[in-house]
ROZA-450509 format. One record per residue (C-alpha): residue in three letters; x, y, z. Coordinates in pm, whole numbers, plus 32768, in hexadecimal, padded with zeros to 4 digits. Layout:
<rs>
{ala {X Y Z}}
...
</rs>
This chain:
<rs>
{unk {E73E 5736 3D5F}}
{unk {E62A 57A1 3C93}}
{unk {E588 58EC 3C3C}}
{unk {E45D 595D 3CBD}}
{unk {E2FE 58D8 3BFE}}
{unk {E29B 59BF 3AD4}}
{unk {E168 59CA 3A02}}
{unk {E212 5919 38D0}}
{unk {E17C 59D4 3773}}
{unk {E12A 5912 3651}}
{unk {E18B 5919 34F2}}
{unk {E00F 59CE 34AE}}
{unk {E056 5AB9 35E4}}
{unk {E1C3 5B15 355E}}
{unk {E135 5B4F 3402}}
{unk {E007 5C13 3474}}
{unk {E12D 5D28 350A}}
{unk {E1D3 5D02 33BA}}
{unk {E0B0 5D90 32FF}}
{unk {E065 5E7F 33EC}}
{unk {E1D5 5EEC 33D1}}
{unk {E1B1 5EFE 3232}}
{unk {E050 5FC5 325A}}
{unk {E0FF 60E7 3350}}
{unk {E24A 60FA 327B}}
{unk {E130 613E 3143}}
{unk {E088 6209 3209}}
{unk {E1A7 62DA 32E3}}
{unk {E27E 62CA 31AA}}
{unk {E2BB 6466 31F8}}
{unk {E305 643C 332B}}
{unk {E457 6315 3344}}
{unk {E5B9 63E6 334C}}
{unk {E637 644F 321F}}
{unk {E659 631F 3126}}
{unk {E582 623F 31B8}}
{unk {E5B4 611A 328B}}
{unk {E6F1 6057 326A}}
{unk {E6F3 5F49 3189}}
{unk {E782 5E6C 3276}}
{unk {E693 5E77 3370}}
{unk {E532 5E77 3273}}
{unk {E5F4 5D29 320C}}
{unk {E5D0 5CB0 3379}}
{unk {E468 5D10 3383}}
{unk {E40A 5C8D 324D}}
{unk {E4E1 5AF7 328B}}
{unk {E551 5AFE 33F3}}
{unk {E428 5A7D 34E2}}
{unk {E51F 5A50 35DE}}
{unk {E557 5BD3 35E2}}
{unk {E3E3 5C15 35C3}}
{unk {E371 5B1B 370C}}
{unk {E46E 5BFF 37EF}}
{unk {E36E 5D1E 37C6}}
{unk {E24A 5C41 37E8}}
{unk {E2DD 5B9A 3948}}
{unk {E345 5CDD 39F1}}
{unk {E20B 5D63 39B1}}
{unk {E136 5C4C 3A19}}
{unk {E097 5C08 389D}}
{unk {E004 5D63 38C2}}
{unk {E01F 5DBA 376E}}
{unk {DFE7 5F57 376B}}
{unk {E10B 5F49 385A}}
{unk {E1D0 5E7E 37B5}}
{unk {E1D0 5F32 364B}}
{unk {E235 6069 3724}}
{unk {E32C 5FF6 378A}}
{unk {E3B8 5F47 361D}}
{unk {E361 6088 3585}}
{unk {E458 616F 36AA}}
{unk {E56F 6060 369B}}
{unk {E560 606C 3521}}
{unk {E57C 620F 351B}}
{unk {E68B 61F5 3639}}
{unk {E762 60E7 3561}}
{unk {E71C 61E0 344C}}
{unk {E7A0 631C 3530}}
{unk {E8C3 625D 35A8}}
{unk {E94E 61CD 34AF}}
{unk {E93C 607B 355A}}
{unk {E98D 5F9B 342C}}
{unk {EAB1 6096 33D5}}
{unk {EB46 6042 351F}}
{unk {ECB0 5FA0 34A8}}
{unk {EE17 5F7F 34FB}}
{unk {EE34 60C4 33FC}}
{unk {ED92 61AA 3484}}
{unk {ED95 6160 364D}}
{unk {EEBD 61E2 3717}}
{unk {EFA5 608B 36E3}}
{unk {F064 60F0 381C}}
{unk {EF54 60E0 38EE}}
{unk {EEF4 5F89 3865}}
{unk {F04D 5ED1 3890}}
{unk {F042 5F65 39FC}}
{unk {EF71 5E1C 3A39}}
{unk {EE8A 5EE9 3AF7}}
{unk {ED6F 5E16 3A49}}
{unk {ED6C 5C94 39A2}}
{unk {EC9D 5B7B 394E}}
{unk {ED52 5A58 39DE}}
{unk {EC98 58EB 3A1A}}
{unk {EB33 584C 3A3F}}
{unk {EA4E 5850 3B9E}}
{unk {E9B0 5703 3C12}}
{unk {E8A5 5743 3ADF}}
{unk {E993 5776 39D2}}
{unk {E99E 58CB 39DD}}
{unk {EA6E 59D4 396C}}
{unk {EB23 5A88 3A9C}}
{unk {EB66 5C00 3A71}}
{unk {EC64 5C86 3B78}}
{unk {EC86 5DE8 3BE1}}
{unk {EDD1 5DF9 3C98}}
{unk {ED5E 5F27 3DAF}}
{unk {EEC3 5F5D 3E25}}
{unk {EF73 5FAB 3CC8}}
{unk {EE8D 60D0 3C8F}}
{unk {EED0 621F 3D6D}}
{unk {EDA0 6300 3D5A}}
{unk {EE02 643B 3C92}}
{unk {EF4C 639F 3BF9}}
{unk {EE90 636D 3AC0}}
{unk {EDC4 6405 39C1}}
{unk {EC3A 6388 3A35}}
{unk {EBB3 6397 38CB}}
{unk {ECC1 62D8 384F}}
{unk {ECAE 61B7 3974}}
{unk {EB21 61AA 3932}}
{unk {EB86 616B 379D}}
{unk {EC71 6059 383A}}
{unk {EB70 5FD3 38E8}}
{unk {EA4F 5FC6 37A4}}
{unk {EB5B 5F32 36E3}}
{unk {EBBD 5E01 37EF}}
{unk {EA42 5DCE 3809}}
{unk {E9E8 5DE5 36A1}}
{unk {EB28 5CFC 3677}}
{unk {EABA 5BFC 378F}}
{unk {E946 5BE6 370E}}
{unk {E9AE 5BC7 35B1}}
{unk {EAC5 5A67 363F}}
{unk {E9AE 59E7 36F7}}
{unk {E895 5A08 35B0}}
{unk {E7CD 5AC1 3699}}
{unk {E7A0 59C5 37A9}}
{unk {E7B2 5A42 38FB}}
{unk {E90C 5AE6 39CC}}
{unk {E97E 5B07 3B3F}}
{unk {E9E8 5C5E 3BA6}}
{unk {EAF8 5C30 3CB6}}
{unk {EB56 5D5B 3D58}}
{unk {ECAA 5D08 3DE8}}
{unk {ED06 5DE5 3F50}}
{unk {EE1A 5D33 3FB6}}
{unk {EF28 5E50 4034}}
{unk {EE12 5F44 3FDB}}
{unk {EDFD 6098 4088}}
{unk {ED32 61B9 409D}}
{unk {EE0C 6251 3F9D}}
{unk {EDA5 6133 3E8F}}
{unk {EC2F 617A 3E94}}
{unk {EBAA 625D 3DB8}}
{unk {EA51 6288 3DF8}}
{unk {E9D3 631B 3CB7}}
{unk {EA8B 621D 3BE5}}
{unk {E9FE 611C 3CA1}}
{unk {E897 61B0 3C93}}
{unk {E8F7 6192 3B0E}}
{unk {E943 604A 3B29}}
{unk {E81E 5FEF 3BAD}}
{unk {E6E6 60C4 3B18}}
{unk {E7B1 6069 39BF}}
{unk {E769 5EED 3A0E}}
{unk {E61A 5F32 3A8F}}
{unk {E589 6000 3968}}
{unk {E637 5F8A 384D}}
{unk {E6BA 5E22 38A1}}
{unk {E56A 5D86 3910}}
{unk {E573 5C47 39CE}}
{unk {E6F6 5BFF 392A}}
{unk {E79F 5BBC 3AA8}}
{unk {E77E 5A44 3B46}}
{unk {E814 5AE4 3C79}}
{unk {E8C0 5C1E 3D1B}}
{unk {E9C5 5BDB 3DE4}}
{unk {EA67 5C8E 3EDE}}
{unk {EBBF 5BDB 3F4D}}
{unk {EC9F 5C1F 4078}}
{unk {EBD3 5D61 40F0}}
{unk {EC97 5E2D 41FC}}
{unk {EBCF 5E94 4322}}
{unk {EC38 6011 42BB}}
{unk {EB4B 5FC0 419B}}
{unk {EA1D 5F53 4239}}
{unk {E961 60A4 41CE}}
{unk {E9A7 608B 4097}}
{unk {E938 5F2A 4034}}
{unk {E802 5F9B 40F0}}
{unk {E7CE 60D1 3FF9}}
{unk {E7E6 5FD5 3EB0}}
{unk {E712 5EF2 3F46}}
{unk {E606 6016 3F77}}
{unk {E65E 6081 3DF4}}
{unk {E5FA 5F36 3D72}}
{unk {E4AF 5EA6 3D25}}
{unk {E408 5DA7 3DCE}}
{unk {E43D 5C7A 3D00}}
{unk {E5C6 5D04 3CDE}}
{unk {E5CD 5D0A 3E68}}
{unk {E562 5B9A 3E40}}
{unk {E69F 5B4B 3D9A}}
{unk {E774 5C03 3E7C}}
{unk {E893 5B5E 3F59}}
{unk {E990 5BB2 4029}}
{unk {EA83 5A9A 402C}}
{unk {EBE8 5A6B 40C1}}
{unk {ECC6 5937 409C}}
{unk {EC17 5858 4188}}
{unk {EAC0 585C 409C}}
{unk {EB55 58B9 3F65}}
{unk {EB32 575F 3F22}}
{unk {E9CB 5754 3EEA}}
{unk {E9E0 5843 3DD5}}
{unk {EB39 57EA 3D29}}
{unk {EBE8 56A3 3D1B}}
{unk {ED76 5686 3D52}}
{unk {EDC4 564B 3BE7}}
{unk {ED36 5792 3B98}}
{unk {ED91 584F 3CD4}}
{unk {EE96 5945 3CBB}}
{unk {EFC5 58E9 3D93}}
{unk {EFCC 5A14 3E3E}}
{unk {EE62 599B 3EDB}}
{unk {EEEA 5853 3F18}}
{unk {EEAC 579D 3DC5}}
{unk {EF87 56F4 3CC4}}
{unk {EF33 57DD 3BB9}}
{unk {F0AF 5890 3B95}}
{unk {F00E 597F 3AAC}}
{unk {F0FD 5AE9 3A6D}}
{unk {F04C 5C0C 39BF}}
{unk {F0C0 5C17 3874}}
{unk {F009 5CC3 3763}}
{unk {EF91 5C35 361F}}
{unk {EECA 5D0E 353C}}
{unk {ED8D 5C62 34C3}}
{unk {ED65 5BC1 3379}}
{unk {EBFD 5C0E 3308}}
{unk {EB99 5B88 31D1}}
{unk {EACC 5C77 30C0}}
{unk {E977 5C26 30CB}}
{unk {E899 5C38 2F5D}}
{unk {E7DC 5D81 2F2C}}
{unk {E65A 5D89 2F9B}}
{unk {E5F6 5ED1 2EED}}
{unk {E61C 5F78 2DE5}}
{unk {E6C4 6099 2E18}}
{unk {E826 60E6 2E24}}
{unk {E850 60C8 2FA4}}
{unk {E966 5FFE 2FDE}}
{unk {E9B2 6092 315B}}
{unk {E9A4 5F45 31AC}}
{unk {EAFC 5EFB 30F4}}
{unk {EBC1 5FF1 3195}}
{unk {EC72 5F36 326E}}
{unk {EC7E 5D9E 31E7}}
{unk {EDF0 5D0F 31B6}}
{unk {EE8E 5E6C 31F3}}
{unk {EF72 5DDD 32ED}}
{unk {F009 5C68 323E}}
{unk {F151 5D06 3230}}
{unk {F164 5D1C 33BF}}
{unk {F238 5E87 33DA}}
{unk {F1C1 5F29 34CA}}
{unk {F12A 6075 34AD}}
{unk {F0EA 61C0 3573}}
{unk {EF9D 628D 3548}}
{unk {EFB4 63DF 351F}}
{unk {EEA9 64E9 3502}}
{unk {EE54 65DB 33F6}}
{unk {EEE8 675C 3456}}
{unk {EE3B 68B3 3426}}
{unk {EEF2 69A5 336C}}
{unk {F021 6A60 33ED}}
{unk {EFF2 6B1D 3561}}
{unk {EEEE 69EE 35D1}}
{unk {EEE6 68F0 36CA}}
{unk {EECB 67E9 35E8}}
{unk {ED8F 6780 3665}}
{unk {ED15 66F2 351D}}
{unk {EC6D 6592 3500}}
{unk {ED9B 646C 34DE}}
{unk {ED66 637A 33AF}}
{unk {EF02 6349 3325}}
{unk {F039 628B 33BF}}
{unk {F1A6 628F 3372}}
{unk {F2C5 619E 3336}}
{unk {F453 6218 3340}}
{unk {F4E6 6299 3217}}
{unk {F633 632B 31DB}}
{unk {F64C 64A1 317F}}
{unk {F6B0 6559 303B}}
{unk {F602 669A 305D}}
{unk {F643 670F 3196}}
{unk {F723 66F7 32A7}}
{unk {F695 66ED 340F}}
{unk {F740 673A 3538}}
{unk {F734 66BA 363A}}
{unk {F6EE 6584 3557}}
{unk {F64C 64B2 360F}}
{unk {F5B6 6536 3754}}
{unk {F537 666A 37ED}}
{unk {F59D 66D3 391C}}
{unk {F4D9 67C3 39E7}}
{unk {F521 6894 3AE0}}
{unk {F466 69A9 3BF2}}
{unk {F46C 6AEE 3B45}}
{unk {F39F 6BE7 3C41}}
{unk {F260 6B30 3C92}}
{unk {F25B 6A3E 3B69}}
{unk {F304 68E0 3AEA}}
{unk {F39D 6960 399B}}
{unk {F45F 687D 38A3}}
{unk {F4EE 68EC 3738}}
{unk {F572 6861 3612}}
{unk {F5FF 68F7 34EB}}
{unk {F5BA 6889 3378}}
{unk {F69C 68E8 326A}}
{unk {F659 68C9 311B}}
{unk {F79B 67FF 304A}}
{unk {F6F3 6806 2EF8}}
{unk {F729 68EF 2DE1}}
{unk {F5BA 6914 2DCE}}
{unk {F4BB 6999 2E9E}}
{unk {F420 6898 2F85}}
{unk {F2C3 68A8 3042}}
{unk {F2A3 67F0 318A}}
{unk {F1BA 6782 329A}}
{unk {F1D8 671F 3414}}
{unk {F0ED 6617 349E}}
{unk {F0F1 6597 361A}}
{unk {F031 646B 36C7}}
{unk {EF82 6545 37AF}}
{unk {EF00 6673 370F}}
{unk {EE62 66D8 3871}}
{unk {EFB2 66DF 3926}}
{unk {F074 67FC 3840}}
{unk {F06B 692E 37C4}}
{unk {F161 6922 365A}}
{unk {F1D9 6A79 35A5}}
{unk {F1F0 6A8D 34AF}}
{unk {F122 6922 342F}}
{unk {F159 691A 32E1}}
{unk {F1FC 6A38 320B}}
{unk {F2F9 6A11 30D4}}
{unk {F48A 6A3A 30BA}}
{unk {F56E 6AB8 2FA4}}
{unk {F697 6A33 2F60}}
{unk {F79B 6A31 3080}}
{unk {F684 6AC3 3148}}
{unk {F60D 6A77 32C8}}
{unk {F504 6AB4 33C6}}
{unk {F542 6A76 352F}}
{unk {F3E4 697D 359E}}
{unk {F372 6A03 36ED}}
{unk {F2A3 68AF 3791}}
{unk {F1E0 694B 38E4}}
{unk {F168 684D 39B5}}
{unk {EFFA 68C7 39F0}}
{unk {EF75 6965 3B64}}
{unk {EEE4 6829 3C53}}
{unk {EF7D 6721 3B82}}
{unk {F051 6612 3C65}}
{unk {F1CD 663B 3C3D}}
{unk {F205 64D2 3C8A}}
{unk {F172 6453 3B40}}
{unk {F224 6511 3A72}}
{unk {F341 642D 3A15}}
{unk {F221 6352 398F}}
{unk {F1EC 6436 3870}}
{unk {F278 6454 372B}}
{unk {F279 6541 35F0}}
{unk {F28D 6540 3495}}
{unk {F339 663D 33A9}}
{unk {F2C8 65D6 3234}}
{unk {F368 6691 30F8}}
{unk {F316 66B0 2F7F}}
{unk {F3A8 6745 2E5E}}
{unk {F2D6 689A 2E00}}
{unk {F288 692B 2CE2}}
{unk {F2EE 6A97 2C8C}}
{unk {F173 6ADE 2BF7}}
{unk {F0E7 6A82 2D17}}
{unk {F033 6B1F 2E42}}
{unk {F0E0 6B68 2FAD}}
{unk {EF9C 6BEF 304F}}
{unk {EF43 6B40 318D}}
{unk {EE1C 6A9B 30F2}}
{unk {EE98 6A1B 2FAC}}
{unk {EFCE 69A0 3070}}
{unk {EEB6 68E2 314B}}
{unk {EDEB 6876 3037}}
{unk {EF48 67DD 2F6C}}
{unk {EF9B 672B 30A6}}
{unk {EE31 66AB 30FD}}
{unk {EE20 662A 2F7A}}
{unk {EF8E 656B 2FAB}}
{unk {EF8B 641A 302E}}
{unk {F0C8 63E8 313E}}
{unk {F122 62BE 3098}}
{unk {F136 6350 2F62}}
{unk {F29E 6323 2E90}}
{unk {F2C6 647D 2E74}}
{unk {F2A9 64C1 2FEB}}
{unk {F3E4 64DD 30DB}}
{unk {F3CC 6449 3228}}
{unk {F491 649F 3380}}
{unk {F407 63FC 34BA}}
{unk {F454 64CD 3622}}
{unk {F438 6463 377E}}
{unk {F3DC 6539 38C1}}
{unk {F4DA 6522 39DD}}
{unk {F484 6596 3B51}}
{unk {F51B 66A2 3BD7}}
{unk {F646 6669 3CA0}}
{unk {F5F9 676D 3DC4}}
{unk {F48C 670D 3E1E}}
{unk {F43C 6717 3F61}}
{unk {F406 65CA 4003}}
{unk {F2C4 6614 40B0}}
{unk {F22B 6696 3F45}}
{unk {F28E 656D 3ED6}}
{unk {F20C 6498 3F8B}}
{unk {F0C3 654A 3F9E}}
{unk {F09B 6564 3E61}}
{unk {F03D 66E4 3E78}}
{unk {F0B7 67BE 3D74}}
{unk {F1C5 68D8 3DB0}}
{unk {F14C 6A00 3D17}}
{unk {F024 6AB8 3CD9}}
{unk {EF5F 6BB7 3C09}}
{unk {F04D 6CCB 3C41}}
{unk {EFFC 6E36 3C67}}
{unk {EE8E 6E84 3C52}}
{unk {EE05 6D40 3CDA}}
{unk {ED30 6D0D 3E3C}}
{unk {EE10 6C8F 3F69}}
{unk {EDA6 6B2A 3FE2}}
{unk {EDC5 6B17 4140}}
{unk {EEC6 6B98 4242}}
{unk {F002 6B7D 4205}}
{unk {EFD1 6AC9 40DF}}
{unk {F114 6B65 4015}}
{unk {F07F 6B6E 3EC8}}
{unk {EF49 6C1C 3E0A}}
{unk {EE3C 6B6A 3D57}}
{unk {ECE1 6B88 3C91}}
{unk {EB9C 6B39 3CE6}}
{unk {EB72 69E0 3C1C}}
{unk {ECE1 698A 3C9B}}
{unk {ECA9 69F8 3E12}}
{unk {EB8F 68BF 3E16}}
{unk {EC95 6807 3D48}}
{unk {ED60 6831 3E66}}
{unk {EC62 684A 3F91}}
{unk {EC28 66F7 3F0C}}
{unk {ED8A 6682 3F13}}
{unk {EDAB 6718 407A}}
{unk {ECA8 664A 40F7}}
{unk {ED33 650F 4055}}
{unk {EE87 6566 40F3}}
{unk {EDC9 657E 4237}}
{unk {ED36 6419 41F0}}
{unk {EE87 63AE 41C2}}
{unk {EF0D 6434 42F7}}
{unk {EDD2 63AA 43AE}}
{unk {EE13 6285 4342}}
{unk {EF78 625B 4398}}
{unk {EF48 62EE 44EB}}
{unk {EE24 61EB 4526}}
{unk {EF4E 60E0 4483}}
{unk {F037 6157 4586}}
{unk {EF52 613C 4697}}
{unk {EEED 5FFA 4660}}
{unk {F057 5F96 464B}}
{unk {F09D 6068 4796}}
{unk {EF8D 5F7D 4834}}
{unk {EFC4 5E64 47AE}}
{unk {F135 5E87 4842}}
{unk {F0D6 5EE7 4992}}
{unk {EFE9 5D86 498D}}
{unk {F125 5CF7 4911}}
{unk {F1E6 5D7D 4A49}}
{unk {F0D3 5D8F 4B30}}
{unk {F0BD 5BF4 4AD9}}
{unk {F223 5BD0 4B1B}}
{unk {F22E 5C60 4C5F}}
{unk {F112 5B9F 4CCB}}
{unk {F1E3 5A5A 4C61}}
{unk {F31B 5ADD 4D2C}}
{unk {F24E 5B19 4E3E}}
{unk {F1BF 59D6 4E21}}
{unk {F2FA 591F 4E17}}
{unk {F378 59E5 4F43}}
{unk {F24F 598F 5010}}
{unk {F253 583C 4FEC}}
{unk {F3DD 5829 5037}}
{unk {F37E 58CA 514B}}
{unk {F27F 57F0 51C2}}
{unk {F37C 56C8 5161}}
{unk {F480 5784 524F}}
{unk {F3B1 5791 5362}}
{unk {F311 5631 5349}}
{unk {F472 55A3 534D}}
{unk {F4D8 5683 5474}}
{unk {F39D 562C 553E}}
{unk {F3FC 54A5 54FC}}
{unk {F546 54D5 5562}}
{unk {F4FA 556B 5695}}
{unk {F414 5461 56DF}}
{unk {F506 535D 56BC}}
{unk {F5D5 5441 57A3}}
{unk {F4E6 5438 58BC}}
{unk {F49C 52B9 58B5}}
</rs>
């Protein structure tokens, strides 16, 4: 098992796109995203060849190409925050779902990345939070393996229709193809139901031609040839009795290239010795928002002396018209006044009045928590909020926007910051079809466009392709269990069809056994 030939670059070649690389960053210097170039990565170009040959390979030694396509992966690291990407600031949850792992070496010593098709439900998750899942297992995985080579295994067994999601698959793969040059040894595609066949053949059209190459649909006759036993997961047939568990990384600080004081690079090294596990939650807009800020804090349990919460730890919601509604009431126990703030691990999902606000003493405020139009009811027991609390000072501001600024200038960990941690809980009256559909229960309300016949609830014109889109899913679905069904039907008629065919058999020949002995006897009659 070998990959395919390459034109191999040489130490001159790789330096050559070094220089060139120095000469455009003096040259384009106005141009790179505000602050330059990570440091992390300009240390790569200047001492990693390894890094530097990738570019050179993929692009055939063509060396204008090539320095294009440094110079966009360098601006798109930049953009992304790629070397930000740590247990601190990704949706942990979705992580320690074991949706995706590295987990044992191919035939060439290669690290094997797994993506687990059948733990992830299209539209059950937030997609810009599973693509920053994603960066960070590959950044993670490339980082283990000192930038050798990985095998991307795309594990279907059990998978459905329901468990491919097309656009975070095309992710998957234009990500690898633009800004992970020749890093994969091999693609695999394991266990691939037949109900799939279309869509392995639209990410083999996505790919390139030397990533087509290294494309393979295996199965557990031929696995085999790509994976030895010892590294084989059991459930393929291996010895490897490997259960997700996850470790955070231990990343060492690497020494400072420039100087400036960017230390980005630091963010996230030895933040997570202590092994507690931690819950991401995103930044909130002011009060009357839908807390559809970026996310960069987390939270860890504390015990209350400010306020009271009730219910304490969960909220329940329930159908109130055409919406999901859930409240909870803070009251202030202090004999000062107290400022607080409510965070939520999916700022897309809610809408939270009031957000943040302060309380005097013995005061409270009722929280109303909406879950927002088009979002999936089943998911929301996955969520969680946070209600944080400080002391507040009578000299200070209650406007909206000093109240914002105090709380975006606070760290969450800080001592002086009160912590209560809430749950979501389904609602106990859904209706069993919504459920399992995954379709939301309520709409837009009064003022919004009709969608469809019949359709029993009102929507707006960005949600009624929000849920066009979920209708036709739904109708994939049911496709797809009706073609389930049939092929069950049929396969049982073979089944009895087979059967009968035996019995009839059998009878036949008893028959013919009957006569034969019959005939003889009569024989022996006449003579």
């Amino acid at each position: 098992m070998t990959l395919p030939d390459t034109l191999n670059p040489g130490p001159e070649v790789v330096d050559q796109l070094r220089q060139l690389f120095k000469q455009r960053l003096e040259k384009d210097a106005a141009k790179i995203p505000s602050g330059g170039f990570h440091e992390h990565d300009l240390r790569k170009i200047t001492t990693n060849d390894v890094w530097l040959s990738k570019f050179l390979e993929n692009n055939d030694l063509d060396m204008k190409k090539s320095l294009e396509q440094l110079w966009e992966t360098c601006v798109w690291r930049k953009t992304e925050n790629i070397n930000e990407l740590c247990e601190d600031n990704i949706r942990l949850d979705y992580v320690e779902d074991g949706i995706m792992f590295a987990q044992g070496k191919d035939l060439d010593g290669k690290t094997v990345f797994i993506y687990r098709s059948r733990l992830y439900t299209r539209g059950s998750r937030n997609l810009d939070e599973m693509k920053r899942v994603f960066l960070y297992w590959l950044e993670r995985c490339i980082r283990e393996a000192n930038d050798d080579y990985i095998t991307f295994m795309f594990e279907l067994t059990d998978a459905g229709l329901s468990n491919v999601d097309m656009d975070f698959t095309k992710y998957i793969i234009t990500t690898l193809k633009s800004y992970y040059p020749y890093s994969l040894n091999y693609i695999l595609v394991y266990d691939l139901p037949w109900i799939l066949n279309a869509t392995f053949q639209i990410i083999k059209r996505l790919l390139p031609a030397k990533a087509v190459d290294r494309l393979r649909n295996i199965n557990n006759k031929n696995i085999r040839d790509y994976i030895d036993e010892d590294n084989m997961l059991a459930p393929w047939g291996g010895k490897n009795e490997y259960e997700f568990e996850f470790i955070p990384e231990k990343r060492q600080r690497e020494p400072s290239l420039l100087n400036h004081n960017n230390n980005n690079n630091n963010n996230c090294i030895n933040h997570n010795n202590n092994n507690i596990k931690k819950v991401h939650f995103a930044n909130l807009s002011p009060s009357e928002s839908a807390m559809n800020e970026p996310s960069n804090s987390n939270f860890e349990n504390t015990d209350g002396e400010m306020l009271r919460i009730i219910p304490q730890n969960n909220i329940a919601f329930t159908k109130s018209g055409n919406e999901l509604v859930g409240n909870v009431e803070i009251i202030n126990i202090q004999t000062e006044p107290v400022t607080y703030k409510i965070k939520t691990t999916a700022p897309e999902k809610f809408r939270v009045r009031p957000s943040t606000g302060v309380l005097s003493p013995g005061a409270s405020v009722t929280i109303n928590v909406v879950l927002q139009q088009g979002q999936q009811v089943i998911t929301l027991n996955r969520e969680k909020f946070l209600v944080m609390c400080m002391a507040f000072g009578s000299d200070m501001s209650t406007s909206s926007h000093d109240l914002a600024e105090l709380w975006k200038n606070t760290s969450p960990n800080s001592a002086s910051v009160e912590q209560h941690r809430l749950k979501c809980s389904l609602p106990v009256n859904l209706d069993d079809n919504s459920l399992r559909n995954g379709m939301p229960l309520y709409g837009a309300g009064a003022g919004g466009d009709t969608f469809g016949a019949g359709a029993g609830y009102a929507v707006g014109g960005a949600d009624k392709q929000l849920l066009h889109f979920q209708q036709v899913v739904s109708q994939l679905n049911d496709s797809n269990h009706r073609l389930e069904a049939q092929f069950k039907h049929n396969q049982m008629i073979q089944w009895i069809t087979v059967g009968l065919f035996l019995v009839l058999s059998i009878a036949i020949v008893y028959i013919l056994k009957a006569e034969i002995k019959n005939s003889a006897a009569q024989y022996c009659l006449n003579h």
